[in-house]
DRENLOFI-408152 format. One record per residue (C-alpha): residue number from 1; residue in one letter; x, y, z. Coordinates in nm, 2 decimals, padded with zeros to 4 digits. Each point is the difference from the previous one (the first is absolute). Layout:
    i  aa       x       y       z
  NUM   A       X       Y       Z
...
REM end
This chain:
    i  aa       x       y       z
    1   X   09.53   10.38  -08.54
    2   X  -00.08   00.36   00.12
    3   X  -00.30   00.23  -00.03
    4   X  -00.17   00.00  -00.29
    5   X   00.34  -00.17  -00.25
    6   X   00.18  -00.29   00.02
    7   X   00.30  -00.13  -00.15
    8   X   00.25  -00.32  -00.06
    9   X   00.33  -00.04  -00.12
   10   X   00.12  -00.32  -00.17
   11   X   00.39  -00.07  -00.10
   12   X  -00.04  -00.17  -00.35
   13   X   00.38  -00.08  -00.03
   14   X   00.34   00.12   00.13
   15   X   00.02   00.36  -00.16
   16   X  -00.40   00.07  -00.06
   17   X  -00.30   00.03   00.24
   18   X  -00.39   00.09  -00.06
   19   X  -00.13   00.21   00.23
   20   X  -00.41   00.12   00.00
   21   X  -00.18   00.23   00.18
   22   X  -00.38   00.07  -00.03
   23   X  -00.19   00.31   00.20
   24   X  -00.41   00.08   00.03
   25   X   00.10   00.36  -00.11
   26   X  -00.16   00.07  -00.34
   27   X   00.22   00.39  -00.09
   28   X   00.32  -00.18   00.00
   29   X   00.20   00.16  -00.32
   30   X   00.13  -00.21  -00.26
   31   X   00.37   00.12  -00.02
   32   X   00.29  -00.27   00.11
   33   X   00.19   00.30   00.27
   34   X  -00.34   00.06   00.13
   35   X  -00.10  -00.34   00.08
   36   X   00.33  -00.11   00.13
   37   X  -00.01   00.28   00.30
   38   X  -00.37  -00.08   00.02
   39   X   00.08  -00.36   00.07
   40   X   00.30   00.10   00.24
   41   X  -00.23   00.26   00.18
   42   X  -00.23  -00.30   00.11
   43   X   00.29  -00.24   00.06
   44   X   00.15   00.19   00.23
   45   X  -00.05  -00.21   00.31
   46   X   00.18  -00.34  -00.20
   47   X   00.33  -00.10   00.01
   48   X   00.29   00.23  -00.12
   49   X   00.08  -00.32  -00.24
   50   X  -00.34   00.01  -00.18
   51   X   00.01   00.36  -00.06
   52   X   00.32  -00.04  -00.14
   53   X  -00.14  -00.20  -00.23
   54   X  -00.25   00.24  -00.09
   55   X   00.25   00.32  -00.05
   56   X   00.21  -00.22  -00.23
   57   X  -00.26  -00.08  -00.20
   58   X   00.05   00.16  -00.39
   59   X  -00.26   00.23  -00.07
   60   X  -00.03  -00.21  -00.30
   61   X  -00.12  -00.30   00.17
   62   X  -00.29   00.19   00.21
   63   X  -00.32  -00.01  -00.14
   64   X  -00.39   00.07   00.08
   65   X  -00.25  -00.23  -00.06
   66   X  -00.38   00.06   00.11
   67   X  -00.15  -00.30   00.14
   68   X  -00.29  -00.10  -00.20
   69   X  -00.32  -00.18   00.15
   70   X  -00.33  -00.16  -00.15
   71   X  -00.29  -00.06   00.23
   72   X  -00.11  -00.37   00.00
   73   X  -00.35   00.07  -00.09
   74   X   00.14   00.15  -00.33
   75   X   00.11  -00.37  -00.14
   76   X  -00.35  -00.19   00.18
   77   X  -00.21   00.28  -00.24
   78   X   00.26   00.08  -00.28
   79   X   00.10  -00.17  -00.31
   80   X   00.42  -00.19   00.00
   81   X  -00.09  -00.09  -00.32
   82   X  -00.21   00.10  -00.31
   83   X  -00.01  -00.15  -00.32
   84   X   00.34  -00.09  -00.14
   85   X   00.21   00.23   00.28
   86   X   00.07  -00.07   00.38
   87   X   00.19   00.18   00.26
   88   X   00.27  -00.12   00.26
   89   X   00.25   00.06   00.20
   90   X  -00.03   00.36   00.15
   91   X  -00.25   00.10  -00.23
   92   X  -00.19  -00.29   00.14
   93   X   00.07   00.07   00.39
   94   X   00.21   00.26   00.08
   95   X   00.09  -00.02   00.39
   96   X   00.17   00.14   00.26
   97   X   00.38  -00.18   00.03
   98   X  -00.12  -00.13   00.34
   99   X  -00.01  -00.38  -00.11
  100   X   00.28  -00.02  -00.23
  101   X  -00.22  -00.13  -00.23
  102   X   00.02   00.22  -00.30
  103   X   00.22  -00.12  -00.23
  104   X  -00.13  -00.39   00.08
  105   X  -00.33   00.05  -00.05
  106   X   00.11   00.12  -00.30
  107   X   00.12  -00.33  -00.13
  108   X  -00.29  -00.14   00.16
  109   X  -00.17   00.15  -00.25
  110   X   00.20  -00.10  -00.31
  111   X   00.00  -00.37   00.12
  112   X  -00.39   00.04  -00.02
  113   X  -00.07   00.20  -00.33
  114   X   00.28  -00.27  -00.17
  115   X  -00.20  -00.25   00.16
  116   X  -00.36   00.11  -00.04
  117   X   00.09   00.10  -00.37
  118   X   00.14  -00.30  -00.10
  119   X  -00.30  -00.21   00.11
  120   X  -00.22   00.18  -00.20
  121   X   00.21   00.02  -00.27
  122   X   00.10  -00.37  -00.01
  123   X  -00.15  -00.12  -00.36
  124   X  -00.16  -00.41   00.00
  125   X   00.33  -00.05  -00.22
  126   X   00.23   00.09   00.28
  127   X  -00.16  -00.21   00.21
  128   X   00.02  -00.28  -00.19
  129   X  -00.31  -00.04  -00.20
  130   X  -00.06   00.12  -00.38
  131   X  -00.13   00.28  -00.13
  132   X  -00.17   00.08  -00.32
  133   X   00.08   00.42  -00.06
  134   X   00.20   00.23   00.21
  135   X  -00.18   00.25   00.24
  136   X  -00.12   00.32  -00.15
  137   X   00.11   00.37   00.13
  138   X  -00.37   00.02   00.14
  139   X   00.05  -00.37   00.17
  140   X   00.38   00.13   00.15
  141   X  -00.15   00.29   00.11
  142   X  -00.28  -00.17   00.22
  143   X   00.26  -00.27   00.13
  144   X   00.24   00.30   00.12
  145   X  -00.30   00.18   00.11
  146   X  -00.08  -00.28   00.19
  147   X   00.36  -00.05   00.14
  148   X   00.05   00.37   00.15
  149   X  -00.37  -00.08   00.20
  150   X   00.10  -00.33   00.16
  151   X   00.34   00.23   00.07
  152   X  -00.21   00.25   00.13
  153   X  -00.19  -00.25   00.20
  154   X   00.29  -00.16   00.19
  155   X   00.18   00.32   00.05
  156   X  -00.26   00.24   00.13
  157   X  -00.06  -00.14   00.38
  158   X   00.39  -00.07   00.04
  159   X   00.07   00.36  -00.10
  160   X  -00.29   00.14   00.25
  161   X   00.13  -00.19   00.27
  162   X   00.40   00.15  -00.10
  163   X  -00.11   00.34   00.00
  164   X  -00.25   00.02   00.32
  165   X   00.30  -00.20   00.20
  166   X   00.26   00.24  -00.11
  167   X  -00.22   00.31   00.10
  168   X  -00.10  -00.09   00.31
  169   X   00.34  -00.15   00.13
  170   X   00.15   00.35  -00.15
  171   X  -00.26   00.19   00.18
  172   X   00.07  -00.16   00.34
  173   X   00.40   00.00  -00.04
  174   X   00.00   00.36  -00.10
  175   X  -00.30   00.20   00.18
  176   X   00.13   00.21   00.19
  177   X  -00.27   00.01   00.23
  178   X  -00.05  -00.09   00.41
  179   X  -00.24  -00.25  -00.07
  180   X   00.16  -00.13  -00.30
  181   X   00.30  -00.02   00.16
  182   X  -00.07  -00.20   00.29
  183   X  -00.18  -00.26  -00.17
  184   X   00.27  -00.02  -00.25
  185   X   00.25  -00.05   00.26
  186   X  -00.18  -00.20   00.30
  187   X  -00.22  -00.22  -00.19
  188   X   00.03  -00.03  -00.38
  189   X   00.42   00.00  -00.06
  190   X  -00.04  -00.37   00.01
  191   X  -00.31   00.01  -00.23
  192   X   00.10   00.21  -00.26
  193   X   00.33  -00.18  -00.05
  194   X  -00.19  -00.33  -00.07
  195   X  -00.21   00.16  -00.24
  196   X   00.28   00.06  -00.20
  197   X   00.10  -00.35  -00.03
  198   X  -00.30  -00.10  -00.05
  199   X  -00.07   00.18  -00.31
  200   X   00.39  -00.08  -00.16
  201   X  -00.11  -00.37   00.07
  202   X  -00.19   00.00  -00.32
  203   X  -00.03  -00.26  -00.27
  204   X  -00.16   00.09  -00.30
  205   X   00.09  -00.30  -00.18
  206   X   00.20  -00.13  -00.29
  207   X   00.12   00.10  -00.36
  208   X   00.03  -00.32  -00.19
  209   X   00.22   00.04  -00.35
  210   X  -00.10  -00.25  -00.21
REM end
């Protein structure tokens, strides 16, 4: 961690390593050469063996993405689903990477919609009983309608809780200022590294295939 970025390096095997780095500055230019010396420029003060890893880095393999973040409020007011279509995944609660949460949220959500859609769908015959004519498009329509808002229903609070936790344990781990940083680093270290566990120790059920 340093002023206003942060960064991690991960060996994924033998021969290959991921590396990330994330800054507060917003004019950062989006060419690969740039970004590299950018990235070295504030890593300056790390081992010679980290920037090593950053100056033999392909230009290829460096990207810019802009972090994208949705205020909780947004999803207690707005709509996840309307009529026959529902959003997930990012387009459902894009976060700051400071949970590690992204991508398993994600299939959080897939586990639900299956879920929440299948109920709905689920005819009397499936379940065992008869039934004297098929469901009509109107009929399928309501049922799947019905689906995405019991989707929307169990997803919405889990998703507000994702996003607020990621923002606020970002904020504290890389604010840059006095106050922020003493509280970050006297009292709440501790804290804000349960808070992460907390929120990966998630549940949200089974898929049954039947």
């Amino acid at each position: 961690m340093g002023i206003g970025f942060r960064s991690g390096f991960l060996p994924n095997d033998d021969t290959s390593i991921y590396w990330f780095f994330t800054s507060n500055e917003k004019d950062v230019e989006d060419d690969p050469a740039k970004l590299k010396q950018f990235a070295l420029s504030k890593l300056a003060n790390v081992p010679d063996e980290i920037k090593a890893i950053v100056e033999n880095t392909e230009l290829e393999y460096i990207m810019l993405s802009p972090l994208r973040y949705r205020h909780p409020w947004d999803l207690i007011w707005g709509n996840i689903s309307k009529g026959n279509v529902c959003v997930l995944g990012d387009a459902l609660h894009p976060m700051t990477p400071d949970l590690g949460q992204g991508a398993c949220s994600a299939l959080e959500d897939g586990v639900v919609l299956a879920r929440c859609l299948a109920g709905a769908l689920l005819t009397k015959e499936q379940s065992g009983e008869s039934t004297e004519k098929v469901d009509s498009e109107s009929e399928q329509y309501k049922k799947i309608e019905m689906g995405l808002k019991n989707y929307a229903k169990e997803r919405r609070w889990r998703s507000i809780v994702l996003i607020s936790t990621a923002y606020v344990v970002g904020f504290f781990q890389q604010g840059d200022g006095k106050l922020t940083t003493f509280l970050r680093d006297k009292l709440l270290a501790a804290f804000l590294s349960s808070l992460l566990l907390k929120r990966a120790d998630y549940d949200c059920g089974k898929l049954n295939i039947s």
